[in-house]
N, C-alpha and C positions, 0 to 999 in steps of 0.2 A: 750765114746761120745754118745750122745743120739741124735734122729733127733724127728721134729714133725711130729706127724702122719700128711697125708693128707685126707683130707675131703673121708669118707669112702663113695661108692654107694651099690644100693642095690646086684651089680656085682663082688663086691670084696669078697674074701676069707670071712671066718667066723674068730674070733681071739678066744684065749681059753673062755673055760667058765670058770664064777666067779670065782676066788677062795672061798672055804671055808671060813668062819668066816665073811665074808662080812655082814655089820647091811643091816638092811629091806630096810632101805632110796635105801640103794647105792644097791642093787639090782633090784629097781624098778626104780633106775634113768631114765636109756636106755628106760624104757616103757616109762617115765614123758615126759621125752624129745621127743620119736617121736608123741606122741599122743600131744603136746603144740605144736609143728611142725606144723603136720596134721592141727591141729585144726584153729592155724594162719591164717594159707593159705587159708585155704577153707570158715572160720567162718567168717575171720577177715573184709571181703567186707560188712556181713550183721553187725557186729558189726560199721565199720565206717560210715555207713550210720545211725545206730541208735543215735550215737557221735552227728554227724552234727547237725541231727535231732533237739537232747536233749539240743545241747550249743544255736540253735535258740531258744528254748521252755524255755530254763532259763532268755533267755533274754527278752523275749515278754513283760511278765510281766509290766517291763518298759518303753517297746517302747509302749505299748496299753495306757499308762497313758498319752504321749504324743500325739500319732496320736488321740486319742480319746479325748483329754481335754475337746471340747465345750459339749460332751455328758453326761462325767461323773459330772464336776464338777462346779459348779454356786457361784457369787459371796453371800454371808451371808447375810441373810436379819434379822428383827428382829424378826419376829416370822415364823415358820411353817405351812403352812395352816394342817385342817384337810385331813388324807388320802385319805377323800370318795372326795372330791374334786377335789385332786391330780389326782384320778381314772377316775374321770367326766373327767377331762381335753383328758386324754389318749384316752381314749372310744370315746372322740368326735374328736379326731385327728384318729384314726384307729377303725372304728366302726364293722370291719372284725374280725374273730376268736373272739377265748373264752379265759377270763383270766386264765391262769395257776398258775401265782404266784404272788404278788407284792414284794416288796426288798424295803421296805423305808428305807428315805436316810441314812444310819446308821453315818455319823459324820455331822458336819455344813460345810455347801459349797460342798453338794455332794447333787446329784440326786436321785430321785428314780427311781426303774426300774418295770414298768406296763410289766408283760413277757405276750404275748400271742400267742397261740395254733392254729395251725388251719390256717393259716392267706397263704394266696397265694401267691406262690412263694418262700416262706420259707421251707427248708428241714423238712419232717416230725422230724427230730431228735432233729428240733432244736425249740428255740422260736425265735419270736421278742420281743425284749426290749425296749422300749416306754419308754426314759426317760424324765421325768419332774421336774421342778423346786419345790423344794417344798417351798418356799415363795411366789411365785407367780402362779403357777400350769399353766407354759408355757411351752409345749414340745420344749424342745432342740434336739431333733433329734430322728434315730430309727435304731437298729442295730439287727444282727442276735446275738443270746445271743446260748453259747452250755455248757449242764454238771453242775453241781454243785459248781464249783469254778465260775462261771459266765466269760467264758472265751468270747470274742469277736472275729471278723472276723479275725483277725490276728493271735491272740494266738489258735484259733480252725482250720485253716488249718494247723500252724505247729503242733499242738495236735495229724491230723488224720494222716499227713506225717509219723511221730513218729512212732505213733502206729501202722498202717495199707498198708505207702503208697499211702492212699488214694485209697486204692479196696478194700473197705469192708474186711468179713471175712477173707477170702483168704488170706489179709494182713497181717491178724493179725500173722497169721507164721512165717514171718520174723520175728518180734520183738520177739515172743519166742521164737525162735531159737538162736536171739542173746542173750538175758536174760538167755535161760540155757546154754551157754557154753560160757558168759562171766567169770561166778565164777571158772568152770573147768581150763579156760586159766591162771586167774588169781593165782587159788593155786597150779598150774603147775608151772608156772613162780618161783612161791615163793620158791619149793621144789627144782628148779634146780638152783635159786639164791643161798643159801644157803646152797647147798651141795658142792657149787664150789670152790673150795680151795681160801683163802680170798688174796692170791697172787695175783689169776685173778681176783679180781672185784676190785682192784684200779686203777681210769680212769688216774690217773699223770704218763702223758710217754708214752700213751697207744694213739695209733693210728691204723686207718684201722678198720679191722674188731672187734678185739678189744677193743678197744674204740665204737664201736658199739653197741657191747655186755654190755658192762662196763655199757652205759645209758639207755639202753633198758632195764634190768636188776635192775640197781640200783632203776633209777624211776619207774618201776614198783611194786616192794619193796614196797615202800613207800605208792604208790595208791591203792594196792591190797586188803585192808578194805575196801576203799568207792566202789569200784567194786565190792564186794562181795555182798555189802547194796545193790547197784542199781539192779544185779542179782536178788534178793531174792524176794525186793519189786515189782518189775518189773513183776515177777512170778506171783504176787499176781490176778491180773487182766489180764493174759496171757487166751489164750482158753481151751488149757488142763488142764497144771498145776493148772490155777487157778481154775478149776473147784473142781479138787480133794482138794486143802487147804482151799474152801470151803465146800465141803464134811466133813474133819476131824474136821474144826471148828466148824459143826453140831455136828458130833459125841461126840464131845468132851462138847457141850453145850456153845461153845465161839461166838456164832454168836450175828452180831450188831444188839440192840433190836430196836424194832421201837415201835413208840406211836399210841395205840387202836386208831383207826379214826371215831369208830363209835358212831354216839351222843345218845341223852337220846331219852326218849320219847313226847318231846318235836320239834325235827329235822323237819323240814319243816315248821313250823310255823309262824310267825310274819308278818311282813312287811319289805318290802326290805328296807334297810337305806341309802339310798342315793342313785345315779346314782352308774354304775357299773353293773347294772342286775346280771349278775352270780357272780360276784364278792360279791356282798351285800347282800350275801342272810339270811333272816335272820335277828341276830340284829345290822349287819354291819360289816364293818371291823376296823374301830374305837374303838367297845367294845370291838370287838377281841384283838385290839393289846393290848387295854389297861387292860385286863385278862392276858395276858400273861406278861405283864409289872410288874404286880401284883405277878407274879409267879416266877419274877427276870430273866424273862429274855433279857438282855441288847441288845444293836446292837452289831453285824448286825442280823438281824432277818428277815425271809422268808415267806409271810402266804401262804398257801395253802388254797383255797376256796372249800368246798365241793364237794365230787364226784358224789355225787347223794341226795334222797333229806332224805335218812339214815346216811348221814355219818356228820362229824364234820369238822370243818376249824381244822387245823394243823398249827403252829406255829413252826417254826424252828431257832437256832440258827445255822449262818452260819460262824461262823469266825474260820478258821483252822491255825490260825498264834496262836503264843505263847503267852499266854494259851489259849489253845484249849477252843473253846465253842462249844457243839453241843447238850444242852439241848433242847426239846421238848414239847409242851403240844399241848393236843386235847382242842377244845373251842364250847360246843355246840351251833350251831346257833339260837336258840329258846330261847336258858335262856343266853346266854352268860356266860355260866359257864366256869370252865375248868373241862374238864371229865377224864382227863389223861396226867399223868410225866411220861416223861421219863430222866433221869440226867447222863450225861457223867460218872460222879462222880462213877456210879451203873454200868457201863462197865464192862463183862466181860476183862479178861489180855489181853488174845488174841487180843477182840474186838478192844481193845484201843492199841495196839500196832501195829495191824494192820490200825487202825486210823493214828496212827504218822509217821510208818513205809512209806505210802503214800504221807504224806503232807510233809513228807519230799523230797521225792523223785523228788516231781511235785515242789517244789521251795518254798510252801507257809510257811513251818512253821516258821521257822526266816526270812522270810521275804527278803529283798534287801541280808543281811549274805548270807541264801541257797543259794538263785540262784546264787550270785558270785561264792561261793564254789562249786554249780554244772557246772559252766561253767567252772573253772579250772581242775573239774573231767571228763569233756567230751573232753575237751584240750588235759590233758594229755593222755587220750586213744587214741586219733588221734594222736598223738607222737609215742606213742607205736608201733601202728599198723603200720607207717611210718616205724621207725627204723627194725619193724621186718619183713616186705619187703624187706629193705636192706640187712637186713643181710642174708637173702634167697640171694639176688644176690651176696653177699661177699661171700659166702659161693662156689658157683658154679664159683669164680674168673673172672665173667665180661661176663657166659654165658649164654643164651638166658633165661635159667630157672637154680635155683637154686638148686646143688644137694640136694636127698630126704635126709633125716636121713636113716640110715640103716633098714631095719625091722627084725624081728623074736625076738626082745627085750623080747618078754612075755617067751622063752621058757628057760629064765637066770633065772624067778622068782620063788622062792619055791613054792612047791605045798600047805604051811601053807598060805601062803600069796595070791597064783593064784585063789584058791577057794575063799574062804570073798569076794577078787573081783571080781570075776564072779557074784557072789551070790548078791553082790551092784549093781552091772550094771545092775542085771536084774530087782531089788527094783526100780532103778534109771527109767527104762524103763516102769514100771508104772506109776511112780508118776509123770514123767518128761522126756512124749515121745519123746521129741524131741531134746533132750539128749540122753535118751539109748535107743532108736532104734540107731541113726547115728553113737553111740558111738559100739555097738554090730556088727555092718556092717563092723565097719575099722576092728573089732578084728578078726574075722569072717576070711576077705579077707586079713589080713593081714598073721595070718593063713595059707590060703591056696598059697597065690601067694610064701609066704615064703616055704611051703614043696614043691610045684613046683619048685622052683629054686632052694631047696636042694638036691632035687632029678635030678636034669641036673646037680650035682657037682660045682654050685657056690657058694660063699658065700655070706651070708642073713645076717651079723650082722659085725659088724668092729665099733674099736675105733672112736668117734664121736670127732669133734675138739671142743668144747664147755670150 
C-alpha cells in the first residue's frame, strides 16, 4: 500500500538522492520547480500589474477612435485644400510653439495632425496635435499627441502606466523586471508540465488542488510562446537589457538606418511658401510632399520641417500595420529635391525584425486581430498568476501562507550540468541584470540557508506534491 507524500517544508528530513541513471530533465526538475515557485510569488505582483496594464493598452487603441471621433475624423468633402493652408489654419488657431511635424490626412474623412513643440502646458515629451479639416482647414480640436504611433491622452497614460508606472526612469524597473523573468516563469512552467506523468495533467475527475494544477498548468502550456514573444520584445526597449541588444545590433551592423537630413547647397534659400513660418521654409511643404509622392511614398506619411537652416525636411512613412511602410526621403528646401532614400525593403534582418517584433507587441501590426489576441494573452496571464496563488494556498491546506518548495534542489544536480548553469546565470547577469542578479541571490542564499539547516541536522529537500 503506498500513501501520498505530504507537502514537504524546508524542516523536513532530506529524502535519498537521485538515483543513478536519472535523464537531465528529471534531475533539474526539483531546481525548475523551486526557482517557478520563488519566482511566482515574488515576480508574479510585478508581472500582474504589467497584464492589466497591457490588456488596457490593447484596448485603447479602440476606445481612442471613439472618445476622440470629432478630432480624428471629418465628414468627405470633395477635394483637399493645399497643406500650406491646412498649416495657416493651425498657426492661426495656436500661434504658440514651433511645428515639429505635420501628419496629412493619410485616408478621406480623416484629419490632419499640425504637432507642435514648445507650446505651454504641454509636457516637454510630448506634442500638441492641431487637428484640421482638410477640405475646409477648420480646426476640430487639439490634443496632446505622445511617440511615434501617435498615441493620444488616453492610450499615452495607459502607455506610461505600462511602462514606468508613471515615475519616470525608476519605473522603468518594474517593467523589466517583469519582461525578464516572464520567459524564465514561462519555460519553467513548461519543463514541469511536461515532466509530470500525463496521469496528472488530466483535469476529468480532478478536483481541489489538482484540478488547480491541471489549468494552471495546462493553460499555461499552451500561452507559453506568446509570453516568450512579449518577454523578448519587451526587452527590446527595457533600460539595461535594451541597451546591450542595442549594443550587439551595433556590433553586429543591424541598426535601423536613418535618412541623411542634411540638404545641398542650396538649404536656406528661397522664399517661405505660404504661412507656416518654420514650417515653410523654403520651397514649402506642398513641393515636399509632392517630391516624396514622387518617390512612392503613399499614406500615412509624416514631414519633418528642418532643423536648422543646413539641414533638409524629412519625409517619413508612418504606417506599421501590415505591410509595414517606413520608407524615408530627405527633400532639400532650396531645390525641392530629394537628397536621400532610405527603403524598408534595405533593412538590415535584425532591423526589421526588430521593427515587427514591436509592432507586434504594442497591438499595431494586424491591427483590431493583435490587439484582440493581445488582450487574450494578458487575460490569460492574469488567470495564471490567480490559479498560482492558489495553489500556494492549496498547497499550505488553508494556512495563512503557503508552504515553500523544499530547498537544496541544486545539490541533486550533476556537476556536468551545475557548471553550464552557473556559467548561464552569470551570461544571463550581463545581458539581463535583472534577471541574473536576482536569479544569483536566491542561488547564493539558497545555498547558504540550506547548509545552515543541514548542519542543525534538518532536512533541506523532500518529495514535492506536484
Amino acid at each position: 500500500m503506498t500513501t501520498t507524500p505530504t507537502p514537504a517544508t524546508d524542516d523536513a528530513p532530506s529524502p535519498p538522492a537521485p538515483a543513478p541513471g536519472r535523464n537531465a530533465v528529471s534531475t533539474l526538475r526539483p531546481l525548475v520547480l523551486r526557482l517557478h515557485f520563488y519566482a511566482g510569488v515574488l515576480v508574479a505582483p510585478f508581472l500582474l500589474v504589467a497584464a492589466l496594464t497591457g490588456l488596457l493598452y490593447a484596448a485603447s487603441f479602440q476606445a481612442e477612435k471613439i472618445l476622440y471621433a470629432d478630432e480624428l475624423t471629418v465628414p468627405v468633402g470633395d477635394r483637399e485644400l493645399p497643406l500650406s493652408e491646412q498649416i495657416a489654419a493651425a498657426r492661426a488657431a495656436r500661434p504658440d510653439g514651433e511645428i515639429a511635424a505635420v501628419r496629412p490626412s493619410p485616408e478621406p474623412g480623416a484629419t490632419t495632425r499640425v504637432l507642435l513643440s514648445g507650446v505651454p502646458g504641454v509636457d516637454p515629451g510630448h506634442t500638441l496635435a492641431v487637428f484640421v479639416d482638410p477640405y475646409t482647414a477648420r480646426v476640430r480640436g487639439e490634443l496632446e499627441q505622445y511617440g511615434s504611433t501617435g498615441a493620444l491622452p488616453l492610450r499615452t497614460w495607459i502607455d506610461e502606466f505600462h511602462r514606468d508606472l508613471r515615475l519616470g526612469e525608476p519605473g522603468r524597473l518594474y517593467s523589466e523586471l517583469a519582461a525578464s523573468w516572464l520567459w524564465v516563469t514561462a519555460c519553467g512552467g513548461l519543463v514541469l508540465w511536461f515532466t509530470r506523468r500525463r496521469a496528472q495533467r488530466k483535469l476529468r475527475g480532478a478536483t481541489g488542488r489538482r484540478r488547480t494544477l491541471g489549468l494552471h498548468g495546462g493553460v499555461g502550456a499552451w500561452a507559453a510562446l506568446g509570453f516568450v514573444f512579449l518577454s523578448a520584445t519587451g526587452l527590446t526597449w527595457s533600460a539595461y537589457a535594451g541597451g546591450h541588444i542595442g549594443d550587439l545590433r551595433t556590433a553586429l551592423g543591424q541598426e535601423t538606418p536613418a535618412v541623411s537630413a542634411t540638404a545641398g547647397e542650396h538649404a536656406g534659400h528661397g522664399t517661405a511658401g505660404g504661412a507656416g513660418g518654420d514650417a515653410a521654409h523654403g520651397v514649402g511643404l506642398d513641393r515636399v510632399l509632392a517630391a516624396a509622392r514622387a518617390e512612392g511614398l503613399g499614406n500615412p506619411v509624416e514631414i519633418v520641417p528642418p532643423a536648422d537652416a543646413t539641414s533638409a525636411y524629412v519625409v517619413r512613412q508612418i504606417q506599421r500595420s501590415w505591410p509595414v511602410k517606413q520608407d524615408a526621403v530627405a527633400v532639400d528646401p532650396g531645390t525641392g529635391q530629394v537628397t536621400d532614400v532610405v527603403r524598408f525593403e534595405d533593412y538590415p534582418v535584425l532591423a526589421k525584425l526588430t521593427r515587427w517584433g514591436i509592432d507586434l507587441h504594442t497591438g499595431t501590426l494586424f491591427g483590431l486581430v493583435n490587439q484582440v489576441a493581445l488582450m487574450l494573452l494578458a487575460l490569460t496571464l492574469i488567470l495564471l498568476i490567480l490559479w498560482g496563488y492558489r495553489l500556494w494556498w492549496q498547497r499550505g491546506r488553508g494556512s495563512a501562507f503557503g508552504r515553500p518548495v523544499p530547498r537544496g534542489a541544486w545539490q541533486h544536480v550533476p556537476p556536468q550540468l551545475l557548471v553550464p548553469l552557473l556559467a548561464l546565470i552569470a551570461v544571463l547577469g550581463y545581458f539581463l541584470p535583472l534577471l541574473g542578479i536576482p536569479l544569483a541571490v536566491f542561488l547564493a542564499l539558497d545555498v547558504v540557508l540550506g547548509e545552515i539547516a543541514h548542519r542543525r541536522g534538518r532536512r533541506t529537500y523532500g518529495p514535492a506534491p506536484r
